[in-house]
N, C-alpha and C positions, 0 to 999 in steps of 0.2 A: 504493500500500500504506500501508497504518496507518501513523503515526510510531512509536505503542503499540506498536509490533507485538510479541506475546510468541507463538508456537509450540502449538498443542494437538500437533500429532506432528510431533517430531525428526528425522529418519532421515539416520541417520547411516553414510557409506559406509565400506564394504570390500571393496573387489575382490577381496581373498586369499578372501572368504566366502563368493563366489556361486557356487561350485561349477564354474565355469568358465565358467557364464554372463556375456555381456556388461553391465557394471554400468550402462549405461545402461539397457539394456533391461529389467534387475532395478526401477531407478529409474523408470522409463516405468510401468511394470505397478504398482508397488507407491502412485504417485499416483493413478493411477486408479481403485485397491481401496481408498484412502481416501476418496478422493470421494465413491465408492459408496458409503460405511460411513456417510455423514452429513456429515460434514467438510468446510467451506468449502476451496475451494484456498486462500485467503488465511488456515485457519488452519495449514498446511504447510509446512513448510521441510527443504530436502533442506541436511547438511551434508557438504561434500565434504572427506574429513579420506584423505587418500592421503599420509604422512608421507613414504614412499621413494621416489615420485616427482620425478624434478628439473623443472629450470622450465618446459621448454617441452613435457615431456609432461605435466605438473598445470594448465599450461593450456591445451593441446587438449582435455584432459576437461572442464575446468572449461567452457570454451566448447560441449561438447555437452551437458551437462547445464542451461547455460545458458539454450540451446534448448527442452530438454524440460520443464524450471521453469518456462521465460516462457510458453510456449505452454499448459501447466497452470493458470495463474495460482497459483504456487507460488512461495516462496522460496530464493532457493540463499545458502548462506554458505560462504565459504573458510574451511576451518581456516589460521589463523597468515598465510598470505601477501596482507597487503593489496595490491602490486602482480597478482599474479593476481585479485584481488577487482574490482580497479579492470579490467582491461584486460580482462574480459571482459563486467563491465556488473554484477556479483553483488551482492545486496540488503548484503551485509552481511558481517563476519569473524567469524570465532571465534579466542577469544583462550585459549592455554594458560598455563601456569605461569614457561614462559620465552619469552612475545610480549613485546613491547611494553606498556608501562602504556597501562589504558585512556585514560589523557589524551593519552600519545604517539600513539597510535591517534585518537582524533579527532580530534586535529589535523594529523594525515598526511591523512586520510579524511573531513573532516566529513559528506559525504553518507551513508557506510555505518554502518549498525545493527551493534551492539557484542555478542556475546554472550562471556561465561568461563565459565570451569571452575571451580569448585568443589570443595573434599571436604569443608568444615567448618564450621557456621555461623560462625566468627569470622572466616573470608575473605571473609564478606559486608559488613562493618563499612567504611565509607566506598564504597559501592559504589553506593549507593543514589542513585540520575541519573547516574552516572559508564556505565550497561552499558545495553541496552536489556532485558538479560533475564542470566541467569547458570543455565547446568547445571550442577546439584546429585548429588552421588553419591559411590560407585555403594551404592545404598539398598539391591538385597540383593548379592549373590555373582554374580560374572560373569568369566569370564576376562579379558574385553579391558580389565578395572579392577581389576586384584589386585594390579599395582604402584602403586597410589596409595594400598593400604592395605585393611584390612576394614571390609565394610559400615559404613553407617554407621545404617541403619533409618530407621523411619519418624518417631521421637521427634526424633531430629538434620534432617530435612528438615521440622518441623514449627516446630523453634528455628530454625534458617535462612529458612522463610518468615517467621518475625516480625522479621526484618531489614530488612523493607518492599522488598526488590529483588525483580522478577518471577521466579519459579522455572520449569526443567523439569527432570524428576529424570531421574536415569538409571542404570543398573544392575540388570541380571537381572529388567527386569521386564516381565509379560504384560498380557494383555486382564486377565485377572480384577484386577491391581493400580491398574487407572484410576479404580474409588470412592477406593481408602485414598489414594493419594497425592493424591487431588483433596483428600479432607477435611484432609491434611497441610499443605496450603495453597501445592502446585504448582499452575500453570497447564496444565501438559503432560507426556507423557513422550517420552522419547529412546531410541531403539532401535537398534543395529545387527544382530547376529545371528537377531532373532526376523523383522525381514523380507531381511536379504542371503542368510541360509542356507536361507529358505525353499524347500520345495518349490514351491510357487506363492505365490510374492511378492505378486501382487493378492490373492488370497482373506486370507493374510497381516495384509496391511494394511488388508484390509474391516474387518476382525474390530479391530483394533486401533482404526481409525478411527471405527465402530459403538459402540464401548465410548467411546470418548473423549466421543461427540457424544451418548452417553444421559447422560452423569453432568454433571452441574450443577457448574458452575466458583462456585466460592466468592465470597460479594459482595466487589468491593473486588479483586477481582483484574483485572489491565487486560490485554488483547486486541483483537484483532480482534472485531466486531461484528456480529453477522446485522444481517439488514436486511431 
């Protein structure tokens, strides 16, 4: 995989959201509906963000998703727990508000790819080589980002890309929102409910993935590569 590597789609889990369906097989269906939608697996990463889970059921899942990422040519990244990141072989962490500094983090992990959280372009300031990418948000209104505050738009994720750190936004946003954030000068977006609560997760994630891979990623933005 890229060293680059920055995400055209996020997907970001929720077991509480799939309706009672098994999140692997939400996660299964919805890589394959981006595939289909245009999308390199290598521009993919599934993040496993399961907060209530203790350690050794976050990483039985982390280890089945693991499965279904490698066998996709997909990325999987741990939210917050670099030792499940590590012990199940995962591309990468996600770092929240109270991880570890990203310098702490690469030096525990220097093989894992770094992504943070974001709410405001001035948490992007010194970030720049320190993450391999940083989710930016939540851009409109979304429940599962109401405690980090309100929206923050398109204009705050457009000052956040001119921080020079790779973006993917996230927050309440659909298929029709992959021109503006693209012109905003994100790389990608991040989703949870439009594909975990979907009725069919692949069609879902076609549509998501479709729209990603028709809109022209900005110059100067760094990713993954067709070939």
């Amino acid at each position: 995989m890229d060293r680059a590597f920055v995400p055209r789609l996020y997907i970001v889990t929720d077991r509480r959201a799939t309706g009672g369906r098994p999140l692997v097989a939400v996660v299964r269906a919805a890589l394959a509906g981006a595939v289909r939608g245009g999308l390199l697996a290598a521009e993919i990463a599934v993040q496993l963000r399961e907060k209530d889970l203790g350690g050794r059921a976050l990483r039985d899942l982390a280890g089945e998703l693991r499965e279904i990422t490698g066998a996709a040519g997909a990325a999987l990244i741990v939210n917050d727990r670099i030792d499940v990141a590590l012990a199940v072989g995962a591309d990468g962490v996600h770092l929240g508000g109270r991880s570890l500094s990203p310098e702490d983090a690469r030096g525990a992990a220097p093989g894992l790819r770094l992504a943070v959280s974001t709410h405001a372009p001035a948490e992007l300031d010194g970030l720049d080589g320190a993450v391999d990418f940083a989710v930016f948000g939540p851009v409109h209104d979304t429940p599962s980002k109401r405690a980090y505050g309100p929206p923050v738009g398109l204009d705050a994720l457009a000052a956040a890309a001119r921080r020079r750190v790779p973006l993917v936004a996230i927050g309440g946003l659909t298929v029709e929102d992959a021109p503006a954030i693209t012109r905003a000068g994100a790389r990608g977006m991040a989703c949870i409910r439009p594909v975990m609560s979907a009725e069919d997760p692949e069609r879902a994630a076609w549509l998501l993935g479709r729209a990603l891979a028709e809109t022209p990623v900005r110059r100067g933005v760094t990713g993954p590569h067709r070939t």
